[in-house]
FIKOLZA-1660 file (N, C-alpha, C; in steps of 0.1 Angstrom, whole numbers, plus 5000, padded with zeros to 4 digits):
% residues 118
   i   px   py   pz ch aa at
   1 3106 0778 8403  A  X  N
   1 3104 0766 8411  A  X CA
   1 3106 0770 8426  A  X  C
   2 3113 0779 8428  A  X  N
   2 3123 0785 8444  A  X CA
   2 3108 0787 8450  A  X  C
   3 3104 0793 8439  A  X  N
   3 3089 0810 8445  A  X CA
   3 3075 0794 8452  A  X  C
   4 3077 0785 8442  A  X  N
   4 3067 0775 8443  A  X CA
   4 3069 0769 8456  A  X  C
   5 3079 0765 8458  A  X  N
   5 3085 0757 8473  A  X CA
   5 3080 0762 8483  A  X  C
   6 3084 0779 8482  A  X  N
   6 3080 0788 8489  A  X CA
   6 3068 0790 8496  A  X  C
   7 3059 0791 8486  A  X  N
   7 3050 0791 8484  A  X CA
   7 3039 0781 8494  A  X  C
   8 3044 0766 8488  A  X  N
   8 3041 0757 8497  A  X CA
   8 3040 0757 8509  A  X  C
   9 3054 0760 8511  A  X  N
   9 3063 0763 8528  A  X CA
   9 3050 0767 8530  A  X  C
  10 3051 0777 8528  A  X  N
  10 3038 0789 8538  A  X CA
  10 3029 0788 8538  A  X  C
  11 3024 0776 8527  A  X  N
  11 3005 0776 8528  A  X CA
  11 3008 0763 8542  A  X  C
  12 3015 0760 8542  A  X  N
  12 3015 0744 8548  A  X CA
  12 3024 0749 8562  A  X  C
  13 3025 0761 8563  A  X  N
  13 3028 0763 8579  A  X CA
  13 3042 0763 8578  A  X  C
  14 3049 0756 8573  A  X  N
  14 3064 0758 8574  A  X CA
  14 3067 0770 8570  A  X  C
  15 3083 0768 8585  A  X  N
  15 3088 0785 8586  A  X CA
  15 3081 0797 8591  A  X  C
  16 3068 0791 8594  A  X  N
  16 3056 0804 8599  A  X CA
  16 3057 0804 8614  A  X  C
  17 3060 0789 8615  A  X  N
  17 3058 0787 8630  A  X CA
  17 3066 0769 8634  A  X  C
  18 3071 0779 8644  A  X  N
  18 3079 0761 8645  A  X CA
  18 3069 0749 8648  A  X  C
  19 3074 0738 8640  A  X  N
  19 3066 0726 8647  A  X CA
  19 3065 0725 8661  A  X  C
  20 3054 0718 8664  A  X  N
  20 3058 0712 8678  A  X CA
  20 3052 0699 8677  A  X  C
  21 3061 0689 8681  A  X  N
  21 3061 0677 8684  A  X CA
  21 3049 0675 8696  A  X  C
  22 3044 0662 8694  A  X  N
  22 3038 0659 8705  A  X CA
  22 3045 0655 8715  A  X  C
  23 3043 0652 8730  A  X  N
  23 3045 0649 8738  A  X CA
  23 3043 0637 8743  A  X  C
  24 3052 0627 8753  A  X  N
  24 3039 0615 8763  A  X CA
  24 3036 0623 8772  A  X  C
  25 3029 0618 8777  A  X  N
  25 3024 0620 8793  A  X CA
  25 3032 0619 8802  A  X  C
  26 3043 0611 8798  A  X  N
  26 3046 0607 8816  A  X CA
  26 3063 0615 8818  A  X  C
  27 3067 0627 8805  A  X  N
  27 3073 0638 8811  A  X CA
  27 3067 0647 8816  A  X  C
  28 3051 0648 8823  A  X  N
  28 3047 0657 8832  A  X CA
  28 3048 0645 8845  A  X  C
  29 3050 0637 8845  A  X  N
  29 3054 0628 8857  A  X CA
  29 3062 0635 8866  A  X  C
  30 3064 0625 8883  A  X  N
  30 3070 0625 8887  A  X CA
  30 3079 0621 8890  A  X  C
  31 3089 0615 8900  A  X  N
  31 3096 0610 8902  A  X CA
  31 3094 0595 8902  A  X  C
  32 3080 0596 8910  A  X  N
  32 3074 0583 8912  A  X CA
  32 3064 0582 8896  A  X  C
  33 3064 0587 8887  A  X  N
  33 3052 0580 8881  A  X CA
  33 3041 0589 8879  A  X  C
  34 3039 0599 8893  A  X  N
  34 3026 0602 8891  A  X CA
  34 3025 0617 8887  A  X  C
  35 3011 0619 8884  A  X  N
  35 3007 0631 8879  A  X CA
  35 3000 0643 8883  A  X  C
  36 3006 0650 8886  A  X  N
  36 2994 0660 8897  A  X CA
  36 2986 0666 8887  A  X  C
  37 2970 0663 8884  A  X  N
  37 2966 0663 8877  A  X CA
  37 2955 0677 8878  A  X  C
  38 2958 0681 8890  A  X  N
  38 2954 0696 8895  A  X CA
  38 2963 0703 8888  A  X  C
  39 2972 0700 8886  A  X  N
  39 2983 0710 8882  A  X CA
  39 2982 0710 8865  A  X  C
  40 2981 0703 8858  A  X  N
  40 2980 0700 8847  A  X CA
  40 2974 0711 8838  A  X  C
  41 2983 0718 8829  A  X  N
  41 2976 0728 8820  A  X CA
  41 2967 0724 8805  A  X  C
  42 2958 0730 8801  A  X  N
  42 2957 0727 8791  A  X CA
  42 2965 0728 8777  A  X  C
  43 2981 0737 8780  A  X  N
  43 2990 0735 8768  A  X CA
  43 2993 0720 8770  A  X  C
  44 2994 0715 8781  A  X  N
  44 3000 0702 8780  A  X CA
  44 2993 0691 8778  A  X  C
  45 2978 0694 8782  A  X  N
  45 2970 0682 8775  A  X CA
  45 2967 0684 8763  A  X  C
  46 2968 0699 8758  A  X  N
  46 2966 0694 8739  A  X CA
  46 2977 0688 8734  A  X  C
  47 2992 0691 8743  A  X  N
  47 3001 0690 8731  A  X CA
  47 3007 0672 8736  A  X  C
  48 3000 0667 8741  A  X  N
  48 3004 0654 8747  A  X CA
  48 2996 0646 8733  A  X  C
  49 2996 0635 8733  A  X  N
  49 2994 0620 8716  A  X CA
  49 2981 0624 8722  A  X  C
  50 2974 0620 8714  A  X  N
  50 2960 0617 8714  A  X CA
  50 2953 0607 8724  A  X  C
  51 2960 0599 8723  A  X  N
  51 2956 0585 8731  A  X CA
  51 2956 0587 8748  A  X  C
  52 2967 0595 8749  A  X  N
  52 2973 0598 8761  A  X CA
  52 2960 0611 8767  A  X  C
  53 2956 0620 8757  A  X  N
  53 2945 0629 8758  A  X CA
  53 2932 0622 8762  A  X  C
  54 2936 0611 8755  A  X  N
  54 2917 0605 8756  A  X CA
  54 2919 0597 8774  A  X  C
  55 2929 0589 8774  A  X  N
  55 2928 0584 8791  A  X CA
  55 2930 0595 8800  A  X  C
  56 2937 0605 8796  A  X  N
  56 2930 0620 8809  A  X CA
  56 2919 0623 8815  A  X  C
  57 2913 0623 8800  A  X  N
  57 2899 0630 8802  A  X CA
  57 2889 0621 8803  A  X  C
  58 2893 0610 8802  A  X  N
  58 2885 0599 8811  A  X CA
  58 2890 0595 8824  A  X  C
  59 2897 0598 8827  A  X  N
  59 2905 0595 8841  A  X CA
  59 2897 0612 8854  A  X  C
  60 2897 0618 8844  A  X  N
  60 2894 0636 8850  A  X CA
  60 2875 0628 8851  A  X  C
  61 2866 0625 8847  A  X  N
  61 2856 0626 8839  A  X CA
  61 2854 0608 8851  A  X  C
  62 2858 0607 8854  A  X  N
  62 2856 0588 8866  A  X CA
  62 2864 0600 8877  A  X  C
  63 2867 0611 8879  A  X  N
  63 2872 0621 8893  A  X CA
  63 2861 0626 8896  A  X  C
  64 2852 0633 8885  A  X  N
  64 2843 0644 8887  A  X CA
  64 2832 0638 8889  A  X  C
  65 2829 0626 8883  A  X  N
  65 2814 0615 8890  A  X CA
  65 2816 0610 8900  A  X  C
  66 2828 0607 8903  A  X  N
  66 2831 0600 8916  A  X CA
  66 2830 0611 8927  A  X  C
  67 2831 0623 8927  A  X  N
  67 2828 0631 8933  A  X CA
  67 2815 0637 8942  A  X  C
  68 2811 0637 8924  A  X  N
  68 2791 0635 8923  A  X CA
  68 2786 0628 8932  A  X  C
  69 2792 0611 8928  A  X  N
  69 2786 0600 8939  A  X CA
  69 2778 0594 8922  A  X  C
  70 2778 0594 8915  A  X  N
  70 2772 0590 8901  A  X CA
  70 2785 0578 8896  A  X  C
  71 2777 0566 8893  A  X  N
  71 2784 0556 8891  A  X CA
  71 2779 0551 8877  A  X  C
  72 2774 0559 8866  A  X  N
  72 2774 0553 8856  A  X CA
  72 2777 0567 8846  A  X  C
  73 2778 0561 8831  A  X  N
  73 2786 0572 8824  A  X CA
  73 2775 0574 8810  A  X  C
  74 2773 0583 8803  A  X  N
  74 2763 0587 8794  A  X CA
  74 2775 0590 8784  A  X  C
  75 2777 0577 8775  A  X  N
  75 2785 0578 8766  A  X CA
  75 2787 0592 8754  A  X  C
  76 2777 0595 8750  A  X  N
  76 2774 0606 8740  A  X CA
  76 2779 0618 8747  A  X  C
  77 2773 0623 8762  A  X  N
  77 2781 0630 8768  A  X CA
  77 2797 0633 8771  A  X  C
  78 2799 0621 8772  A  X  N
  78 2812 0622 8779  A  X CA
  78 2824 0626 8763  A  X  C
  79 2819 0620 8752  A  X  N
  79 2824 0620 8745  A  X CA
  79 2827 0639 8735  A  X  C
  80 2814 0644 8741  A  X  N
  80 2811 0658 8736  A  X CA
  80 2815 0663 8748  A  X  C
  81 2817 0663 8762  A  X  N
  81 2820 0667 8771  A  X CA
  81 2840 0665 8769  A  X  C
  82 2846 0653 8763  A  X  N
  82 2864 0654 8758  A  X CA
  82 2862 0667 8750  A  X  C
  83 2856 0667 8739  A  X  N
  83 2859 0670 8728  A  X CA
  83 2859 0684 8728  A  X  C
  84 2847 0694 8739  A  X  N
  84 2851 0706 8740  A  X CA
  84 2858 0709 8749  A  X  C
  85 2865 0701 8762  A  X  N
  85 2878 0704 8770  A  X CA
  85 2889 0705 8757  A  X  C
  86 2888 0695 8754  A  X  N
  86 2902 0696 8742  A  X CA
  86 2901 0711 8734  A  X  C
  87 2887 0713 8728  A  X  N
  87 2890 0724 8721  A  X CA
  87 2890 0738 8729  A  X  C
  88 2884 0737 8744  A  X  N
  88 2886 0749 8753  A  X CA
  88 2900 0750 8756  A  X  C
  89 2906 0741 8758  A  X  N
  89 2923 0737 8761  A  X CA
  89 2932 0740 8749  A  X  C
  90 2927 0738 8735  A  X  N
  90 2934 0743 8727  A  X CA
  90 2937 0763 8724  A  X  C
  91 2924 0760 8725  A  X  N
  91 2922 0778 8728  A  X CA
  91 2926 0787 8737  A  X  C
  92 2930 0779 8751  A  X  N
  92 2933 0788 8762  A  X CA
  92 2947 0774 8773  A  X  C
  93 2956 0779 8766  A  X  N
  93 2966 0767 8771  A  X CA
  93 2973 0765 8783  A  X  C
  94 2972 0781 8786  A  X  N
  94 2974 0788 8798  A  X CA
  94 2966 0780 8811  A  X  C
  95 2954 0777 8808  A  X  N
  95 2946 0772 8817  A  X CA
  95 2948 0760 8819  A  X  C
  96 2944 0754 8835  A  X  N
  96 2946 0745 8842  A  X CA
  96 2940 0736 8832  A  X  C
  97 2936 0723 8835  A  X  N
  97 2925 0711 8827  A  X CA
  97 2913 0716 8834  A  X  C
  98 2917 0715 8851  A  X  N
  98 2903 0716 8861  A  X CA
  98 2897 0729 8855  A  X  C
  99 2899 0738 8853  A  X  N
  99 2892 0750 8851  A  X CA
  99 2886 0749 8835  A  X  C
 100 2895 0736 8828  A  X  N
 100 2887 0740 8814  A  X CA
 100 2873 0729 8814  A  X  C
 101 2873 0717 8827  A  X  N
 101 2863 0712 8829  A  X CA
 101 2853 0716 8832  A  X  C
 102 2857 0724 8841  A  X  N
 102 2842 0735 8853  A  X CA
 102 2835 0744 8840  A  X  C
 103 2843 0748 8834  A  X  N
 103 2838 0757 8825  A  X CA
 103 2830 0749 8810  A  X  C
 104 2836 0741 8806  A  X  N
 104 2826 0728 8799  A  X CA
 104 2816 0725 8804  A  X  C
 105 2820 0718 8819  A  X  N
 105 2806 0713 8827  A  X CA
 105 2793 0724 8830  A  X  C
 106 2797 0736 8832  A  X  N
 106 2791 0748 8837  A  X CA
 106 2781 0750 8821  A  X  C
 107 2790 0752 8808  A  X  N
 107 2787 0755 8796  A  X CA
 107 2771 0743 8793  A  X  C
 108 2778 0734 8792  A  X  N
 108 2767 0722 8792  A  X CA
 108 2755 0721 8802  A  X  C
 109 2758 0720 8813  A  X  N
 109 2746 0721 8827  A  X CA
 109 2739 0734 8822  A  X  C
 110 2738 0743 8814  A  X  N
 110 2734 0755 8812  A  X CA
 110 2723 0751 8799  A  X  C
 111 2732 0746 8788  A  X  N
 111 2726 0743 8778  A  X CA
 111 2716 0733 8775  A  X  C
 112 2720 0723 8785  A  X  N
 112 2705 0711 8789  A  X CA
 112 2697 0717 8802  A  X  C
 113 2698 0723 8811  A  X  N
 113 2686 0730 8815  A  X CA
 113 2692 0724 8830  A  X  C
 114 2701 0719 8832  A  X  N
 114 2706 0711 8845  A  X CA
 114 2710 0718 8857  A  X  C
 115 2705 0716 8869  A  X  N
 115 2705 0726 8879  A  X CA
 115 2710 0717 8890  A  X  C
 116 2722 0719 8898  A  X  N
 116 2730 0718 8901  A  X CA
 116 2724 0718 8916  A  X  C
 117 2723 0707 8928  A  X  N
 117 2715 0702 8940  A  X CA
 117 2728 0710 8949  A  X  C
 118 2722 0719 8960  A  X  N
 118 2732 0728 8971  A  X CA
 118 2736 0719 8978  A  X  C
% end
């Protein structure tokens, strides 16, 4: 029965590796509240709730069009545009959010044929 437990344990991760709890968001806060979102790594946006991941990357994603000067949003995109930040971010946690954007947005502009006005 010991060996079976065991067993378990280890298919199921326990003892292999510590848990890690998720995070809110607002212990990368500041004093006041806010979030330097330049600063922001991708270990900390995977390891933050879900919910809290999805208003980033829509908060990052209303930065980067607003930037553009583009005031409307291509839902299907934006949605495939979270989804491989999060999994570039998972992969490389080391990395800023901004850098795992550029590198999404770069990946995609590439793959639909989109060329980028000097």
């Amino acid at each position: 029965m010991l060996r079976l437990v065991a067993a378990v344990m280890i298919l199921c991760g326990i003892g292999i590796l510590p848990s890690r709890a998720q995070v809110d968001l607002n212990t990368y806060a500041d004093a006041n509240g806010f979030i330097d979102v330049q600063k922001l790594t991708c270990g900390q946006l995977a390891g933050t709730w879900q919910e809290d991941a999805d208003r980033l990357t829509a908060w990052y994603s209303g930065w980067y069009n607003g930037l553009a000067r583009k005031h409307y949003m291509d839902i299907r995109k934006s949605k495939e545009a979270e989804h491989e930040v999060i999994l570039h971010c998972k992969a490389n946690p080391g990395h800023l959010v901004i850098e795992a954007i550029s590198v999404v947005f770069k990946d995609m502009r590439a793959r639909l044929g989109i060329e980028m006005k000097p």
